[in-house]
C-alpha positions in Angstrom: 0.4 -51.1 -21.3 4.2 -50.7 -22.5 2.6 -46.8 -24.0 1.3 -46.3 -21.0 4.7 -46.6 -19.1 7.1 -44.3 -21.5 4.6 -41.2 -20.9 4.8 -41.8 -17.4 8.5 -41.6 -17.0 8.8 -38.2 -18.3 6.2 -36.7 -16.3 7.7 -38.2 -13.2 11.3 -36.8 -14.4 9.5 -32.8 -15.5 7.6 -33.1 -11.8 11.3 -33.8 -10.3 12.8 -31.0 -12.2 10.1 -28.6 -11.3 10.1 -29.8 -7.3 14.1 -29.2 -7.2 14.5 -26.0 -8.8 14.6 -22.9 -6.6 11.5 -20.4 -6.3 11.6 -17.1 -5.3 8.0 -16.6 -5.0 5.3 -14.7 -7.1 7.3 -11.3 -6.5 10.0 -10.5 -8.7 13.1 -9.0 -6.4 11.9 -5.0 -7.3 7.9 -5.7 -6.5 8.8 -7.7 -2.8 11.5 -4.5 -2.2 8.6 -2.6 -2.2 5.8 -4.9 -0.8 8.4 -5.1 2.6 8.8 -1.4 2.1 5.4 -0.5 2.4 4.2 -2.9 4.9 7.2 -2.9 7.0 6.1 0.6 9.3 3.0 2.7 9.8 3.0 5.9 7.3 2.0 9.1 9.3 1.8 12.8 7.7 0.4 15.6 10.2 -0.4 19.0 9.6 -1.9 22.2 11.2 -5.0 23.6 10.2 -5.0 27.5 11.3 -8.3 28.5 9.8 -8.6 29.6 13.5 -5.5 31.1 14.1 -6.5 31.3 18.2 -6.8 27.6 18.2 -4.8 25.8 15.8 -6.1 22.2 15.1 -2.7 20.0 14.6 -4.2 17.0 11.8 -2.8 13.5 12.2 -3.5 10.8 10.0 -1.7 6.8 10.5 -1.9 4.9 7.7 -1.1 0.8 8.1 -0.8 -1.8 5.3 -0.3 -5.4 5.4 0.9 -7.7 3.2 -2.5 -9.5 3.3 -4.3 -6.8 1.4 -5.7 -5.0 4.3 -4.8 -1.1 5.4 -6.7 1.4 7.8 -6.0 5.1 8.4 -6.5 6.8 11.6 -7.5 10.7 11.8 -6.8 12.1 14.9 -7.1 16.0 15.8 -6.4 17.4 18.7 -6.5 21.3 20.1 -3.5 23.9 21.4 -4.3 22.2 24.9 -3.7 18.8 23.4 -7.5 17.4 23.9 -9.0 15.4 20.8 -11.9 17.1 18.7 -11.5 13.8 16.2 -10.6 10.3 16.3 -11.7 7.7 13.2 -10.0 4.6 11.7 -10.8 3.8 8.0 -10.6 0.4 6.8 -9.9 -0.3 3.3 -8.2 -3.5 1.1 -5.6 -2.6 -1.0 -3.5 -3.8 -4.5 -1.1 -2.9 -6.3 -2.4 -2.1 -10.0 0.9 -1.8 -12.2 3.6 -4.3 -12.6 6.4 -2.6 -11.5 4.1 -1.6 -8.0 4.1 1.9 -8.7 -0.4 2.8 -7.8 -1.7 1.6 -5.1 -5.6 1.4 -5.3 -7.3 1.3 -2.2 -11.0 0.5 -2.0 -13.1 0.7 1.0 -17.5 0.0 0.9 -17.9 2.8 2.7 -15.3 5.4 1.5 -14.7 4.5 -2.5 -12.1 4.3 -4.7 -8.5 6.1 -3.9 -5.2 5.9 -5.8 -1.8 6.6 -5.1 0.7 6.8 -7.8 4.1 6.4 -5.9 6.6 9.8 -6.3 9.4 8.0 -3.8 9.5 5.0 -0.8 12.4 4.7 1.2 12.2 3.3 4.5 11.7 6.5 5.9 9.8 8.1 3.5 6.4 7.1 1.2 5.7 10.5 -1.0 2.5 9.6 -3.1 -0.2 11.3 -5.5 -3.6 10.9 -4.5 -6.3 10.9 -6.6 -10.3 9.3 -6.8 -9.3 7.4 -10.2 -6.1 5.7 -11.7 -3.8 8.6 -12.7 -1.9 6.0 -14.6 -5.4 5.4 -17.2 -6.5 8.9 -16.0 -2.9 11.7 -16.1 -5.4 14.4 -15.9 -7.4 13.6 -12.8 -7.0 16.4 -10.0 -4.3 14.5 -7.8 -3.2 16.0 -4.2 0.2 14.7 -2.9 0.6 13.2 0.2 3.8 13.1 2.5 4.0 10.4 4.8 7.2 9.7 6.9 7.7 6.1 8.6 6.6 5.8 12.5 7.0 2.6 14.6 3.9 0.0 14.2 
């Protein structure tokens, strides 16, 4: 019984130790920087598409990512006269696939696989690559960049 005893005491003291000591959680300071940065506003990039230069179509998409792993993306395009010829929300789960958080892989049932390898985040700005597979594993895969500026949730 006396060995019993003198194993217990140092388990009780490393328990102690470990229960006192200060955690800062499972993100290092750099990857929660850019978790808050990402999830902190809705990411919006529009454009014009003139194909028809007697009705311009002005192309808006919202993206939205929470710290939870969920994001969506609304498409919304409207006419000259303001009226809407296109409203969808996507729904996808996203991660982070590098250690230092620089792809984000988004993966929805119905849409696939997309990755973005992050050029610059700011609070203002997200600027990513966009591509169909990981262009860290993959540098050659056709990637399209992507411009988003930061818009109130």
């Amino acid at each position: 019984m006396k060995t019993g005893k003198s194993h217990l005491l140092p388990l009780i003291l490393g328990l102690l130790i470990c229960l006192s000591c200060e955690r800062s959680g499972y993100y290092n300071d750099d990857q929660r920087k850019r978790l808050d940065l990402l999830t902190a506003t809705r990411w919006t990039e529009q454009s014009t598409d003139s194909h028809d230069p007697e009705n311009p179509i002005v192309c808006r998409q919202s993206w939205s990512f929470d710290k939870k792993g969920k994001a969506s993306v609304t498409y919304k395009w409207t006419d000259k006269d303001g009226n809407t010829t296109y409203n969808e929300t996507q729904y996808y789960d996203w991660t982070f696939t590098t250690e230092n958080f620089a792809v984000i892989y988004l993966y929805s049932a119905t849409h696939g696989d997309l990755f973005w390898l992050i050029e610059k985040l700011t609070a203002d700005e997200l600027r990513v690559k966009a591509a169909v597979m990981d262009p860290v594993l993959n540098p050659t895969i056709p990637q399209r960049r992507i411009v988003l500026q930061a818009t109130m949730r």
